[in-house]
Steps between C-alpha positions, in 0.01 A plus 500: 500500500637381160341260226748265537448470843136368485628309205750292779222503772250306253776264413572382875116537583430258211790284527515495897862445452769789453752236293202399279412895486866595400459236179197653366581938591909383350630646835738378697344437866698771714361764275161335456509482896594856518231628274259353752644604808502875306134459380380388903693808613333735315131315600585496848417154558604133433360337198705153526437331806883303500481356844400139391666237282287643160446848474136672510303789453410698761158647548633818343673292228218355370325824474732684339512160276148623326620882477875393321301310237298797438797759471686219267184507293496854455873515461512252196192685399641829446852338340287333275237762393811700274583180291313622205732814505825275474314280245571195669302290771715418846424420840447154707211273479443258787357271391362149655599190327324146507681157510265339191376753242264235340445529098621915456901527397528794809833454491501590106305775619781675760761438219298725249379723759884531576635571172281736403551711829861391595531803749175335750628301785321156551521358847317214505366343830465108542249462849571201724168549683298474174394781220167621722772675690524749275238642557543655779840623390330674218225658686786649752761566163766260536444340166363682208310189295473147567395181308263322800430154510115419608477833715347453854349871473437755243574770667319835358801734547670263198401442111494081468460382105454162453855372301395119450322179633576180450418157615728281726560197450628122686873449427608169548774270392449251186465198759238678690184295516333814431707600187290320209182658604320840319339640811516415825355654856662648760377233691729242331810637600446544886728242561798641342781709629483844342786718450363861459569845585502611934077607617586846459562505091152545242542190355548287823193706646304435137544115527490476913170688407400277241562203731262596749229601264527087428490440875838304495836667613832485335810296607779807436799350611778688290479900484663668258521898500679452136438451117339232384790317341583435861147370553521283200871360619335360816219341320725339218705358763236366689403675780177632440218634264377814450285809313607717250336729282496373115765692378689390752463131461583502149878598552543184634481250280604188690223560750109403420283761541092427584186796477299483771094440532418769675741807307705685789575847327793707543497879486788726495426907535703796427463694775595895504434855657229666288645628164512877616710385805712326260839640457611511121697197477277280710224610261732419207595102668088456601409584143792243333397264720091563405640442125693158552091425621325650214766319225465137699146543456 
């Protein structure tokens, strides 16, 4: 069993798809299907279950799933435990990405984490089922640090430091009866049309939350698993209203922007294995990212 064979297996187990697999392992798909059929061989069993439409794990895929992330670990580990010896830092970081990264320059962040340690691969992960999701995928190894939008858990196998919070706010066109006031309750705008991110995203649960806590429920008719610019496109041209955090709503200038009553705060964590677990790079991107933090404040 080689390296690079768990290395494939992960792809197709976490892209379910062996053309989306051959994209991210740079493989052509006869060898990347090859690799597999060699590494189920060797196991003795079937780890793909290809009879239907979409591929799935077997029973035996998904448990070898948990032991591959653990050999990957160790790999990457042990490749990156010599990098004081060369005298420069190298290895991959996987690292989990969020759509809005409120009032911290985290892009600014990458770039200078980037330059001064050129040889470290960044792959960065955008989630379309929301940031809590990473969670589990660092728990099991998958990703080695995330940026997590209003976690649903904290688990205790994971470090969780508080980046930011900030307040959200109504964002409404100028001609929105709504637009001229200071402050305003939730219970003013129940009979707009919101457009805000699908249930499964922190900020959707944060406000669906928020709702409820009022006793009134949201209209969400437009969901949008994208940036805010998109948001703000379908509110300028009429189709909607929504909730943004502060630093959000400022970037768009020809929209109004309105604080609410009752303050609905939004947190953002960085979430990691515990330091020792850390391998030297990921230590190296938690602790830029900790200073962006330290200078905004």
């Amino acid at each position: 069993m080689e390296v690079r064979q768990i290395e494939h297996f992960l792809a197709v187990a976490e892209e379910m798809s062996f053309s989306r697999a051959t994209e991210r392992a740079h493989v052509v798909q006869s060898a990347l299907s090859a690799s597999i059929a060699k590494l189920e061989r060797e196991l003795g069993v079937r780890l793909f279950d290809r009879s239907r439409q979409q591929i799935r794990l077997t029973a035996a895929g998904e448990h070898f799933r948990t032991h591959a992330y653990g050999v990957l670990r160790a790999t990457r580990a042990a490749a990156e435990s010599v990098s004081d010896f060369r005298g420069t830092l190298s290895g991959t970081v996987e690292f989990g990405s969020l759509i809005s990264f409120g009032p911290l320059d985290v892009a600014g962040a990458l770039g200078q984490f980037h330059r001064a340690n050129p040889h470290v691969r960044l792959r960065l992960r955008l989630s379309q089922a929301g940031a809590s999701a990473y969670l589990s995928a660092l728990v099991e190894g998958s990703l080695d640090l995330a940026l997590i939008s209003m976690p649903n858990r904290f688990p205790p196998q994971l470090d969780m430091h508080l980046m930011f919070e900030e307040p959200m706010v109504f964002v409404c066109p100028a001609e929105h009866p709504l637009a001229t006031r200071e402050r305003i309750d939730l219970t003013e705008t129940t009979t707009d049309d919101f457009v805000g991110y699908p249930p499964e995203f922190g900020l959707r649960r944060l406000m669906d939350e928020a709702f409820h806590a009022a006793g009134v429920h949201p209209r969400t008719h437009y969901e949008v698993p994208a940036g805010y610019t998109a948001i703000a496109d379908l509110v300028t041209n009429g189709l909607g209203t929504a909730f943004m955090p502060l630093s959000e709503a400022r970037r768009f200038s020809a929209l109004h922007h309105v604080e609410l009553t009752t303050p609905v705060i939004w947190q953002v964590y960085l979430a990691s294995p515990p330091a020792a677990q850390m391998t030297p790079a990921t230590a190296r991107l938690a602790s830029t990212l900790l200073d962006v933090v330290a200078q905004a404040h």
